[in-house]
KEZA-5335 format. One record per residue (C-alpha): residue in one letter; chain; x, z, y. Coordinates in nm, 4 decimals. Layout:
% residues N
<site guti="A" zati="A" x="X" z="Z" y="Y"/>
...
***
This chain:
% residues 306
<site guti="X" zati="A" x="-1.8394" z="-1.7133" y="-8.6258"/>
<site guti="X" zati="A" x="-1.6483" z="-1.4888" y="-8.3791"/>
<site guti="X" zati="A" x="-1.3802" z="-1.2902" y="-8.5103"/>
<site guti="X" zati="A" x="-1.3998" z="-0.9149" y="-8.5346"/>
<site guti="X" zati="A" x="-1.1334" z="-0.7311" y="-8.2319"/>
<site guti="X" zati="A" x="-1.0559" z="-0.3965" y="-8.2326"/>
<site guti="X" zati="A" x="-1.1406" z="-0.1459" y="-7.9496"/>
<site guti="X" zati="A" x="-0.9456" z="-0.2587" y="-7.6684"/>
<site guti="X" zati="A" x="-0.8797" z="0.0914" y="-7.5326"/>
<site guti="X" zati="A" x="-0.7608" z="0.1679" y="-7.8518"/>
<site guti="X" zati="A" x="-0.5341" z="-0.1209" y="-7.8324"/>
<site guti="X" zati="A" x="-0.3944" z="0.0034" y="-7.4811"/>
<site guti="X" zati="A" x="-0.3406" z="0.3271" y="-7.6386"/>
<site guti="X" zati="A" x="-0.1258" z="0.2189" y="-7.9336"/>
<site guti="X" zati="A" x="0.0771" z="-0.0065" y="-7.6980"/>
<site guti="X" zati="A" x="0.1761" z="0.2263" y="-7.4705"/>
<site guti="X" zati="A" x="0.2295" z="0.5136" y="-7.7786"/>
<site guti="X" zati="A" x="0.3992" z="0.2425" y="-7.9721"/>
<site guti="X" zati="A" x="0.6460" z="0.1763" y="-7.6602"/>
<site guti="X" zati="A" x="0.7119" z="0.5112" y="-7.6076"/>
<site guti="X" zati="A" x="0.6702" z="0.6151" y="-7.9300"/>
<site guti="X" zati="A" x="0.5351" z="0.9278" y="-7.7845"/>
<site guti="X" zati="A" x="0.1944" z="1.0199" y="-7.7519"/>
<site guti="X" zati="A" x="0.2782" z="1.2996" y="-7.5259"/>
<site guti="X" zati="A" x="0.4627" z="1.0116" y="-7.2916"/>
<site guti="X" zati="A" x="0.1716" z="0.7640" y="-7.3603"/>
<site guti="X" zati="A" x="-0.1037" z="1.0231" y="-7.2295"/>
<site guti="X" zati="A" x="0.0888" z="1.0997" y="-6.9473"/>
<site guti="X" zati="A" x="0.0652" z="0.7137" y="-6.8638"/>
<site guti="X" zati="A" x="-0.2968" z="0.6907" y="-6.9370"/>
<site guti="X" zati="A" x="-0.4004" z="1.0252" y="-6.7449"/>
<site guti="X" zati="A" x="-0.5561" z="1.1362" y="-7.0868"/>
<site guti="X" zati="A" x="-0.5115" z="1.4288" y="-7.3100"/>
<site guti="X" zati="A" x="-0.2620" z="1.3995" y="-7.6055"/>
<site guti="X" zati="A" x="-0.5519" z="1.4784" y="-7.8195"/>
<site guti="X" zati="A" x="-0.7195" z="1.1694" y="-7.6385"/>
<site guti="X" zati="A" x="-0.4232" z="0.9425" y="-7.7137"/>
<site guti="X" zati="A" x="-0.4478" z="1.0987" y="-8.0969"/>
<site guti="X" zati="A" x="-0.7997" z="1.0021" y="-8.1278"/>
<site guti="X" zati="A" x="-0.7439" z="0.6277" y="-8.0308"/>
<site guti="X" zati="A" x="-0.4747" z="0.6137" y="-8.2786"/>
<site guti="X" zati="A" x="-0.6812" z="0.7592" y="-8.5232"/>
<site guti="X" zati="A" x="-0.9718" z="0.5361" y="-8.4481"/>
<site guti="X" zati="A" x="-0.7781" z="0.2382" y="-8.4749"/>
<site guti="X" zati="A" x="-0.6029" z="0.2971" y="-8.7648"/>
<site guti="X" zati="A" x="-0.9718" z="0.3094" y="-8.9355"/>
<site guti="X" zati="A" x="-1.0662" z="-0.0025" y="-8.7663"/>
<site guti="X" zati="A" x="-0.7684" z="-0.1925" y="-8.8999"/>
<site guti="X" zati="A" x="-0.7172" z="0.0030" y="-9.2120"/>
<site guti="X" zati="A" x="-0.3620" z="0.0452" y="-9.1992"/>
<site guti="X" zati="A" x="-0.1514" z="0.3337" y="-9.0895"/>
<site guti="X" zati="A" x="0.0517" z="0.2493" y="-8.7573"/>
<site guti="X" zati="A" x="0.2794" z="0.5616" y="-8.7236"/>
<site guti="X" zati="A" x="0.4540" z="0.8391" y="-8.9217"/>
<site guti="X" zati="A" x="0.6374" z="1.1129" y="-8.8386"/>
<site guti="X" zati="A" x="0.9910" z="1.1818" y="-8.9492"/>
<site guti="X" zati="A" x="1.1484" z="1.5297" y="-8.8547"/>
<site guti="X" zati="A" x="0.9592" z="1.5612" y="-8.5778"/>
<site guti="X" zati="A" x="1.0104" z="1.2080" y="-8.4573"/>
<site guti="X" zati="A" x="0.7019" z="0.9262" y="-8.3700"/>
<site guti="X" zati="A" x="0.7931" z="0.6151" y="-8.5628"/>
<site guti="X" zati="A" x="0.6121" z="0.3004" y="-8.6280"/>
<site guti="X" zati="A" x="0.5354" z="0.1828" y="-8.9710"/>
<site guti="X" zati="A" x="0.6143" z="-0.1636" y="-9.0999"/>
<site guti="X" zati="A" x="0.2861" z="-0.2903" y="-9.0650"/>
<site guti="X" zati="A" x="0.2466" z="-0.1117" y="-8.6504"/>
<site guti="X" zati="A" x="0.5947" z="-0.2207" y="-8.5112"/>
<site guti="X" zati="A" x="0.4834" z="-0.5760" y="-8.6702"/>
<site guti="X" zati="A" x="0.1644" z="-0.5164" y="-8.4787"/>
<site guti="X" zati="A" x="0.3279" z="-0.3857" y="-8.1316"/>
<site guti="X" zati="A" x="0.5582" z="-0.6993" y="-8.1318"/>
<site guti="X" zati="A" x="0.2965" z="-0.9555" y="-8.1462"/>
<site guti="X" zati="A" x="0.0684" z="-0.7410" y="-7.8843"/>
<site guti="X" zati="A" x="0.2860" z="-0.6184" y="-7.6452"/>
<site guti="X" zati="A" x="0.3528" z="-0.9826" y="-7.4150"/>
<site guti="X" zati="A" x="-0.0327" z="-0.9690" y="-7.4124"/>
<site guti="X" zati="A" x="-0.0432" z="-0.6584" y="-7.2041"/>
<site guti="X" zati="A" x="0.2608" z="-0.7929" y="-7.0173"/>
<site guti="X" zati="A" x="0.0508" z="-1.0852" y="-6.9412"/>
<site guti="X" zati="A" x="-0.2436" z="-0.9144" y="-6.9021"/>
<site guti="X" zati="A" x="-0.0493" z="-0.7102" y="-6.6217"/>
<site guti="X" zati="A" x="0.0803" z="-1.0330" y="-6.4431"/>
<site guti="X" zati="A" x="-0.2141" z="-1.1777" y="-6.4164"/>
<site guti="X" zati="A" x="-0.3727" z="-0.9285" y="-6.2248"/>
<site guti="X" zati="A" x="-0.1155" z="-0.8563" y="-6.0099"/>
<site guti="X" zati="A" x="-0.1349" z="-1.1792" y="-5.9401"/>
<site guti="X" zati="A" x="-0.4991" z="-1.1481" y="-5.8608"/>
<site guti="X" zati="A" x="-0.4298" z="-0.8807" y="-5.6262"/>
<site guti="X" zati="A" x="-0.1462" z="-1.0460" y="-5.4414"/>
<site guti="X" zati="A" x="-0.3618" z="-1.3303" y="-5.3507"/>
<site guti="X" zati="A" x="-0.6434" z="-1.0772" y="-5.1565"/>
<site guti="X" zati="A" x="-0.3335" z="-0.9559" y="-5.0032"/>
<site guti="X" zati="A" x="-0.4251" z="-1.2366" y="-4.7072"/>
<site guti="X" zati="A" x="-0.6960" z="-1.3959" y="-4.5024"/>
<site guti="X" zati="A" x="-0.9292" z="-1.2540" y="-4.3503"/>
<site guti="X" zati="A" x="-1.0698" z="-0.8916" y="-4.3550"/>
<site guti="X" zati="A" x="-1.4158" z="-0.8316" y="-4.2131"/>
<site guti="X" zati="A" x="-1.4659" z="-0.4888" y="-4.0423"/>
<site guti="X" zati="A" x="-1.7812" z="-0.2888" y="-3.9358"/>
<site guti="X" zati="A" x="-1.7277" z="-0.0492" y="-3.6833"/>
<site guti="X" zati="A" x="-1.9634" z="0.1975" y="-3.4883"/>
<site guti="X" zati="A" x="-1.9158" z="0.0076" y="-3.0954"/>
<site guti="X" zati="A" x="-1.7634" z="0.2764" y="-2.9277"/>
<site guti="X" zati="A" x="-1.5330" z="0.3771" y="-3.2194"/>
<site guti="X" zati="A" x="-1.4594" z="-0.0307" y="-3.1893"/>
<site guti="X" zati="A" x="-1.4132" z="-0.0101" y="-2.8562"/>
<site guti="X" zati="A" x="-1.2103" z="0.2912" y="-2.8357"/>
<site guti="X" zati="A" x="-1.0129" z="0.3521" y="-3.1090"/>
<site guti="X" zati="A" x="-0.9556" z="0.0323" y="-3.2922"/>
<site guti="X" zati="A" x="-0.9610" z="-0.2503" y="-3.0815"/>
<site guti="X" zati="A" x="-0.6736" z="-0.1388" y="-2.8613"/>
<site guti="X" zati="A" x="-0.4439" z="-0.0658" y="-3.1765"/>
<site guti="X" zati="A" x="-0.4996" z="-0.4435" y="-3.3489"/>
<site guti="X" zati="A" x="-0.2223" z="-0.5661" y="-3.2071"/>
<site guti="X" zati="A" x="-0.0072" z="-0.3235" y="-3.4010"/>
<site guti="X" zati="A" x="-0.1809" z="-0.4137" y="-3.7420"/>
<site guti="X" zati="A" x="-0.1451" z="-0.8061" y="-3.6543"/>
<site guti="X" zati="A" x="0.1974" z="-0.7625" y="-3.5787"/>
<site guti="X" zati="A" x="0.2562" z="-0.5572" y="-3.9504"/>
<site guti="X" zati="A" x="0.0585" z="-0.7720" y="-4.1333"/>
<site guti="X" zati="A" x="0.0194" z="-1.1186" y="-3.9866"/>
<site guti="X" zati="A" x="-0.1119" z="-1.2431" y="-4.2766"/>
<site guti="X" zati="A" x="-0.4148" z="-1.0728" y="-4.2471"/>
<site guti="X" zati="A" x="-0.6700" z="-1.2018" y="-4.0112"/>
<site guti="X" zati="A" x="-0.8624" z="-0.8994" y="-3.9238"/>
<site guti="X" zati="A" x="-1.2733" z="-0.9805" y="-3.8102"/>
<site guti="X" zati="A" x="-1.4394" z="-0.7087" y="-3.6110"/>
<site guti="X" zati="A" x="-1.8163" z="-0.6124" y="-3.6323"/>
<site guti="X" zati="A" x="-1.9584" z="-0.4058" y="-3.3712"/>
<site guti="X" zati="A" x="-2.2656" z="-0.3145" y="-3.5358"/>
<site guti="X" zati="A" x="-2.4177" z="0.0663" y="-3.7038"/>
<site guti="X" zati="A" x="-2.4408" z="0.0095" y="-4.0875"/>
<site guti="X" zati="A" x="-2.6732" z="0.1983" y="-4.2818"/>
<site guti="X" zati="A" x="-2.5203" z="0.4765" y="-4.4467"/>
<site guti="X" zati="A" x="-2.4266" z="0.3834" y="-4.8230"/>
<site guti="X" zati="A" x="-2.5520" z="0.0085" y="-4.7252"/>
<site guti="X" zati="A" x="-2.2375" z="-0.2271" y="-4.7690"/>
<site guti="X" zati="A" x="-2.3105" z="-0.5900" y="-4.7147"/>
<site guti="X" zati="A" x="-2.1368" z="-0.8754" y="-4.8663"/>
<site guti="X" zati="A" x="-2.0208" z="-1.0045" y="-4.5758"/>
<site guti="X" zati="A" x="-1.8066" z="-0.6722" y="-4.4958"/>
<site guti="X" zati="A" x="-1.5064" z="-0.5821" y="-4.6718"/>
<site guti="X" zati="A" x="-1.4245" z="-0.2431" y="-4.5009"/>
<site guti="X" zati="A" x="-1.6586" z="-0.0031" y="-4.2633"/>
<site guti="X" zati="A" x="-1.6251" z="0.3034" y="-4.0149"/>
<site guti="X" zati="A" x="-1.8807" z="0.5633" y="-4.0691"/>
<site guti="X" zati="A" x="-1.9982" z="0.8501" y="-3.9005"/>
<site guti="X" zati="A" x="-2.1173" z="1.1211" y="-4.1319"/>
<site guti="X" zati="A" x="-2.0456" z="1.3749" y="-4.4264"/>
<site guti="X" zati="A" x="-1.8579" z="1.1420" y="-4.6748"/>
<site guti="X" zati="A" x="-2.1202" z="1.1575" y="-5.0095"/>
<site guti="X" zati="A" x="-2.2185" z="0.8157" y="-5.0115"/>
<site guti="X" zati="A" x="-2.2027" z="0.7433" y="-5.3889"/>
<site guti="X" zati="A" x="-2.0695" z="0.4519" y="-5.5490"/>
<site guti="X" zati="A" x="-1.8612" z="0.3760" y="-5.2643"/>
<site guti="X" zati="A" x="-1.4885" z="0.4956" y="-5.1822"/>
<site guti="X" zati="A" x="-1.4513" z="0.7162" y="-4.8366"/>
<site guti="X" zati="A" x="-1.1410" z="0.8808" y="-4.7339"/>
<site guti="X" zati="A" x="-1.1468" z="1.0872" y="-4.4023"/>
<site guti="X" zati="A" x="-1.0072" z="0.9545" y="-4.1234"/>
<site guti="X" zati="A" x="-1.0065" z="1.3532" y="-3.9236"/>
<site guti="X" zati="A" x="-1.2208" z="1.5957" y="-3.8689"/>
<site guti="X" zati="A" x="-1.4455" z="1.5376" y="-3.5264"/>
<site guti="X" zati="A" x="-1.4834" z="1.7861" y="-3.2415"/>
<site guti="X" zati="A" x="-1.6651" z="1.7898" y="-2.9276"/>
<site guti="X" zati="A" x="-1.4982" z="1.8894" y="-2.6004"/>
<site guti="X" zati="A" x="-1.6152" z="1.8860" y="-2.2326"/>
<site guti="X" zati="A" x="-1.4371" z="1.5868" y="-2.0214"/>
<site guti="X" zati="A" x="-1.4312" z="1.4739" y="-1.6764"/>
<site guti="X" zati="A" x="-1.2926" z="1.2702" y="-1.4155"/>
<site guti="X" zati="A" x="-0.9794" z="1.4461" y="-1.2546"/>
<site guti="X" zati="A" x="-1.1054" z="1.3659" y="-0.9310"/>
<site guti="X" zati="A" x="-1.4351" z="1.5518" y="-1.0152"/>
<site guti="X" zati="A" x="-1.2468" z="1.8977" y="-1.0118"/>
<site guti="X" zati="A" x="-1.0655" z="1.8243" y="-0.6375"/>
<site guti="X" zati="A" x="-1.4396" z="1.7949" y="-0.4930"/>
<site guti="X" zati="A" x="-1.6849" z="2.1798" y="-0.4559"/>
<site guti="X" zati="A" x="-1.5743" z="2.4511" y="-0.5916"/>
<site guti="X" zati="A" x="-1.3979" z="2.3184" y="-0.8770"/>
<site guti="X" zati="A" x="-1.4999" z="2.3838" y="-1.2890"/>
<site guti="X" zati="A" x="-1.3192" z="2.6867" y="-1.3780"/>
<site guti="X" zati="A" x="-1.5376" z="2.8234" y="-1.6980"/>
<site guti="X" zati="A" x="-1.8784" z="2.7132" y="-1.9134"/>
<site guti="X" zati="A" x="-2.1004" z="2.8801" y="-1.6306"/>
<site guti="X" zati="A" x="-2.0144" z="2.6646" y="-1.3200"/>
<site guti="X" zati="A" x="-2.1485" z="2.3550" y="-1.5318"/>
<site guti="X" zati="A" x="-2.4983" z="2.4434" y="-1.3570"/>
<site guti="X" zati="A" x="-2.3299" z="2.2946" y="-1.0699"/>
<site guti="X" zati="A" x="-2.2680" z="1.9441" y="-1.2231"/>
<site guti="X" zati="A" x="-2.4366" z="1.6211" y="-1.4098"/>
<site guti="X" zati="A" x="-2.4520" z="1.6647" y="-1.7307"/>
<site guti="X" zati="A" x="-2.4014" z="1.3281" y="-1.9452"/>
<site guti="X" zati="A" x="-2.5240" z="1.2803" y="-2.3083"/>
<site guti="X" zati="A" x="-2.4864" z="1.0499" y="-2.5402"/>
<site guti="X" zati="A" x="-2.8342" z="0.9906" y="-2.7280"/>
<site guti="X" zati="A" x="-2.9890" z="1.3012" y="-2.6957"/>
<site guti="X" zati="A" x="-2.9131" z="1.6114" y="-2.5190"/>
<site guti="X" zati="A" x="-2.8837" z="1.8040" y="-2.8450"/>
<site guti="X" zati="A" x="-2.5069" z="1.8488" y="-2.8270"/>
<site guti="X" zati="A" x="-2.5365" z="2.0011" y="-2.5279"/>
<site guti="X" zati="A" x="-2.7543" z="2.2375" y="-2.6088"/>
<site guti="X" zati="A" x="-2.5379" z="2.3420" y="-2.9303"/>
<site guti="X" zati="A" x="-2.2317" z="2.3508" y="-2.7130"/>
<site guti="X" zati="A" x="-2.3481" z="2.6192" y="-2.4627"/>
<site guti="X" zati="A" x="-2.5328" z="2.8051" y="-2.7154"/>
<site guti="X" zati="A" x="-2.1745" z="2.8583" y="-2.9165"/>
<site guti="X" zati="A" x="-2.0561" z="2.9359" y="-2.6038"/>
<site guti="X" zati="A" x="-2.2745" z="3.1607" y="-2.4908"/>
<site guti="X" zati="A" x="-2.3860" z="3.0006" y="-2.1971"/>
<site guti="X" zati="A" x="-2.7303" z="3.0430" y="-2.0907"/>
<site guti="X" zati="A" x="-2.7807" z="2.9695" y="-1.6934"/>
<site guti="X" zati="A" x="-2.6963" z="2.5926" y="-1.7752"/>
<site guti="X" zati="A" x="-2.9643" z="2.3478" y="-1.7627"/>
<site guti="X" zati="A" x="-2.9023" z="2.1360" y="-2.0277"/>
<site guti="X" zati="A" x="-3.1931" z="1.8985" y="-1.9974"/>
<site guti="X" zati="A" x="-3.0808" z="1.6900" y="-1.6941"/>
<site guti="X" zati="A" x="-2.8825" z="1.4691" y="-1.6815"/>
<site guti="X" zati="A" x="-2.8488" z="1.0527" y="-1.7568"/>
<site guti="X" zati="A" x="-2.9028" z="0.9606" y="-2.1750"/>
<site guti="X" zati="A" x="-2.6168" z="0.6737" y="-2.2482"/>
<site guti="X" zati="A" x="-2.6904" z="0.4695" y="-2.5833"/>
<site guti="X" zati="A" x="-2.3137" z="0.4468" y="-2.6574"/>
<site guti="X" zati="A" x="-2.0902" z="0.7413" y="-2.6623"/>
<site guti="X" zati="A" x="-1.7939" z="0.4815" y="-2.5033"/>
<site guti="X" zati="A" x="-2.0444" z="0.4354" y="-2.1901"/>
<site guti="X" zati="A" x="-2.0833" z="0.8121" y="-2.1761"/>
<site guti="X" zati="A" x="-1.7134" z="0.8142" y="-2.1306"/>
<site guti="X" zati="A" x="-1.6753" z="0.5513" y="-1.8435"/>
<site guti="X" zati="A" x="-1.9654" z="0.7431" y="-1.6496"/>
<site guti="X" zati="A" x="-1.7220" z="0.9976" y="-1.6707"/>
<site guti="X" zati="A" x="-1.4074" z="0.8106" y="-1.5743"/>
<site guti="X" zati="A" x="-1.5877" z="0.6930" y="-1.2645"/>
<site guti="X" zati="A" x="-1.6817" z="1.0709" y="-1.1600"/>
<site guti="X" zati="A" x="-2.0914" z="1.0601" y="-1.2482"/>
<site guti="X" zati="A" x="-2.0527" z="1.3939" y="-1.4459"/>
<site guti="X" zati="A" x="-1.9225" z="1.5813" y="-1.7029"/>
<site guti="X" zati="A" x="-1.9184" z="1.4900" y="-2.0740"/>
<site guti="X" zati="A" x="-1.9394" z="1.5873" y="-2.4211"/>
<site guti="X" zati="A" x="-1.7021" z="1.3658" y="-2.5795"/>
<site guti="X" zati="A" x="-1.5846" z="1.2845" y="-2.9362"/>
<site guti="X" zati="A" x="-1.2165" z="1.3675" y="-2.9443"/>
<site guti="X" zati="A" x="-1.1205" z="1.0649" y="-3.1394"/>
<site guti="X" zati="A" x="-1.3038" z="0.8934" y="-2.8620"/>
<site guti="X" zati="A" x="-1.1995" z="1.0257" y="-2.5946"/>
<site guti="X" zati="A" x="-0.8239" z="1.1156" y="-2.7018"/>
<site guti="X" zati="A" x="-0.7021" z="0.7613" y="-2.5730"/>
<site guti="X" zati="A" x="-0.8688" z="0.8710" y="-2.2191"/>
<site guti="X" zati="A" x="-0.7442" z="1.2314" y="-2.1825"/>
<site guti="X" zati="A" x="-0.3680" z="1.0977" y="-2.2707"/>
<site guti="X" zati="A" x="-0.3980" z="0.8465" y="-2.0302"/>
<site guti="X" zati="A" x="-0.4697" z="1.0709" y="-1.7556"/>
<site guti="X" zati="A" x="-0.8159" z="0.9017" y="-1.7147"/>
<site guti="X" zati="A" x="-1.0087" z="1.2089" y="-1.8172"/>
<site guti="X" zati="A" x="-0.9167" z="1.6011" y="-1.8117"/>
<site guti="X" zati="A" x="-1.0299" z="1.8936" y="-2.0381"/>
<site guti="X" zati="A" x="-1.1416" z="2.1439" y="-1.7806"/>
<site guti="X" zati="A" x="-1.1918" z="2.3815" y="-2.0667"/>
<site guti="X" zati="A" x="-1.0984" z="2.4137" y="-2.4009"/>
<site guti="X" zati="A" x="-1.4482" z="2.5592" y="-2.5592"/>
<site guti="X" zati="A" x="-1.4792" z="2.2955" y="-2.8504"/>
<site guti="X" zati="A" x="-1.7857" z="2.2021" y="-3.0850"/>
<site guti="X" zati="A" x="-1.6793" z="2.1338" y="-3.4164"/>
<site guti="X" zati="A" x="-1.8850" z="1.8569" y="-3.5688"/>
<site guti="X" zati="A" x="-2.0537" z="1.8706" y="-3.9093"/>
<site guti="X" zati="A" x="-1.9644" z="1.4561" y="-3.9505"/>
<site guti="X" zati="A" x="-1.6453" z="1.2544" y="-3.9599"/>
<site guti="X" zati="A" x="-1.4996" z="0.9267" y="-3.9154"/>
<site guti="X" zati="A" x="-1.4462" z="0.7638" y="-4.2431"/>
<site guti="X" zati="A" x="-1.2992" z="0.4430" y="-4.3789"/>
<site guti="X" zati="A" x="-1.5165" z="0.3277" y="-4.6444"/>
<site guti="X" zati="A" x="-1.5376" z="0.0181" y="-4.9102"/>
<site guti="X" zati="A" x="-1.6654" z="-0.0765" y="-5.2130"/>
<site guti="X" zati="A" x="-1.5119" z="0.1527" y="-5.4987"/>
<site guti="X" zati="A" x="-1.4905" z="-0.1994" y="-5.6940"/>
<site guti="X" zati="A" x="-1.2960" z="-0.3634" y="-5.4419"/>
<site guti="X" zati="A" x="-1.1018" z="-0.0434" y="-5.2774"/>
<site guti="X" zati="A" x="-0.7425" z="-0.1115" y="-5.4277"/>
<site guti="X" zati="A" x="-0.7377" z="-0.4986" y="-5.3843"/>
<site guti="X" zati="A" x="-0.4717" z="-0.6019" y="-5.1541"/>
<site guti="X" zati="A" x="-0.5902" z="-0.6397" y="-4.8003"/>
<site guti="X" zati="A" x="-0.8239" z="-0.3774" y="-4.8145"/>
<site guti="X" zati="A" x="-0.5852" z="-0.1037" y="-4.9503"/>
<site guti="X" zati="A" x="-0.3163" z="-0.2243" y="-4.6336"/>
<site guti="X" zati="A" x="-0.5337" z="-0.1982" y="-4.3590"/>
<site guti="X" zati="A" x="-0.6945" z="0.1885" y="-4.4895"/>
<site guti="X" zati="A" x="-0.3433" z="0.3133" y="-4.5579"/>
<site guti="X" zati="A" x="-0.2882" z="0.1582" y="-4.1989"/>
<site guti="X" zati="A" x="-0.5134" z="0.3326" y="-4.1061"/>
<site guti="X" zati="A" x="-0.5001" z="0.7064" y="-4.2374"/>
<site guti="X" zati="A" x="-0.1390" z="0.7046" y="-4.1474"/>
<site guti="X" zati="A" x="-0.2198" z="0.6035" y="-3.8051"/>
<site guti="X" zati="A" x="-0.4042" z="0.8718" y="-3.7586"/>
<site guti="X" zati="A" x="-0.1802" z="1.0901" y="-3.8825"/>
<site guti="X" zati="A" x="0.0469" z="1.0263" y="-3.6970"/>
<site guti="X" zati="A" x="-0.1250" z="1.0393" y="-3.3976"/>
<site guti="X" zati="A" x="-0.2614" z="1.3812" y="-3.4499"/>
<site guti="X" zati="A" x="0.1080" z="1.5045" y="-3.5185"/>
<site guti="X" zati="A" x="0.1686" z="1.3538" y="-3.1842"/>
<site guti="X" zati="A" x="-0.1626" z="1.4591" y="-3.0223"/>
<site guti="X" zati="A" x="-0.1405" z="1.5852" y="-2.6499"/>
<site guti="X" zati="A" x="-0.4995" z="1.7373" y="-2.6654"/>
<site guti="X" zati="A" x="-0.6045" z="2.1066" y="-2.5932"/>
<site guti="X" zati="A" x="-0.5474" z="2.3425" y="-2.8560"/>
<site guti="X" zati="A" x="-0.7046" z="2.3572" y="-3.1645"/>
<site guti="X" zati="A" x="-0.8119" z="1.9439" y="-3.1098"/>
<site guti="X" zati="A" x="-0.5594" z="1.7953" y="-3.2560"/>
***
């Protein structure tokens, strides 16, 4: 026959009242209300039958029976809390399995795993190149990069930045005609899309552009090959800041405007809610968000895109 336990979130409760002996302190702790932290008490103290506390001018003191109790609980916690610190420290290392969009792979985080590797060589970071379905973790990934609005439920996101759209070319593209000096003299140019030609279209309409044919132009499947059509001079693109920050920066590509579509979707870092704070997975996202900070505090890109 098993024996009876108490609640064990009453238990927490009275430990961490009993080693405060405040339930003010204690709720603070716990991120509950004082009432909460009352009600355990109080629910406990049924369960067991005994009274744990009394007050004395205003002062939280344990009874005979509760400071008995508290002494012969508290190591429990204590080892309750080494043990799964423990458990996290050891997912701390190995390897770390990543799903990426390709062209966010191949443009944004690929050429920044060195400095990860070098932080945290303990970590052996695995990258997949692939589109995940929205909201569709599989086992075999521990972290993914998605593309979208962030409301994917039962599963952890935190924003990497906000994604805008800006018009990009080849510097040597401008030194050839008549140049690109505003939205209108795009009639006079390739137009390159990534997908669809739907960004286009939503570009010139915000600004106000209406003598540009938006409908020619080569279709790329990636947005990174969109880019290095543009690099080599074939046009003039619509490109994903994040995407095309690294190419801008390096002189590869030039903003010959600073007209910008703001996109309804973001880059997000994403894992399982279960698994979001063990070790390895909470380094490389904080790696992550405060790389990307910091690069946007350092961002060289036309107003209003960084």
């Amino acid at each position: 026959m098993s024996r009876r336990l108490p609640p064990l979130n009453a238990l927490r409760v009275f430990e961490a009242a009993a080693r405060h002996l405040s339930f003010t302190k204690a709720a603070e702790e716990l991120f509950v209300t004082q009432a909460a932290v009352s009600h355990q008490i109080k629910s406990l103290e049924d369960n067991l039958s005994i009274k744990l506390f009394r007050r004395k001018n205003r002062a939280l003191l344990l009874t005979e029976e509760g400071q008995s109790y508290f002494l012969d609980i508290k190591d429990i916690f204590i080892n309750l809390t080494d043990a799964t610190e423990k458990l996290l420290s050891k997912t701390a290392s190995g390897a770390l399995t990543v799903a990426s969009p390709p062209s966010f792979a191949i443009q944004w985080l690929v050429p920044r795993l060195a400095q990860f590797s070098e932080l945290h060589p303990e970590i052996d970071v695995r990258i997949k190149a692939i589109d995940l379905d929205e909201g569709m973790l599989t086992d075999d990934v521990d972290v993914a990069i998605y593309y979208g609005r962030g409301n994917w439920p039962s599963i952890r996101s935190d924003k990497l930045r906000s994604e805008y759209l800006i018009p990009v070319c080849a510097p040597s593209l401008l030194t050839k005609g008549e140049g690109l000096n505003s939205p209108k003299e795009l009639n006079k140019y390739t137009l390159l899309h990534d997908m669809s030609r739907k960004d286009w279209k939503l570009w010139c309409r915000q600004v106000g552009v209406t003598s540009v044919n938006v409908n020619q132009g080569p279709i790329f499947s990636l947005s990174s090959l969109v880019l290095q059509a543009a690099i080599y001079g074939q046009g003039v693109a619509l490109g994903y800041s994040v995407l095309a920050r690294p190419e801008i920066e390096a002189g590869r590509l030039v903003c010959p405007f600073e007209e910008f579509l703001l996109s309804k979707d973001a880059y997000y870092i994403v894992s399982e809610e279960s698994s979001s704070e063990l070790g390895k997975i909470k380094v490389f996202r904080e790696w992550m968000l405060s790389l990307f900070k910091l690069e946007e505090s350092m961002s060289q890109m036309p107003m209003g895109l960084s």
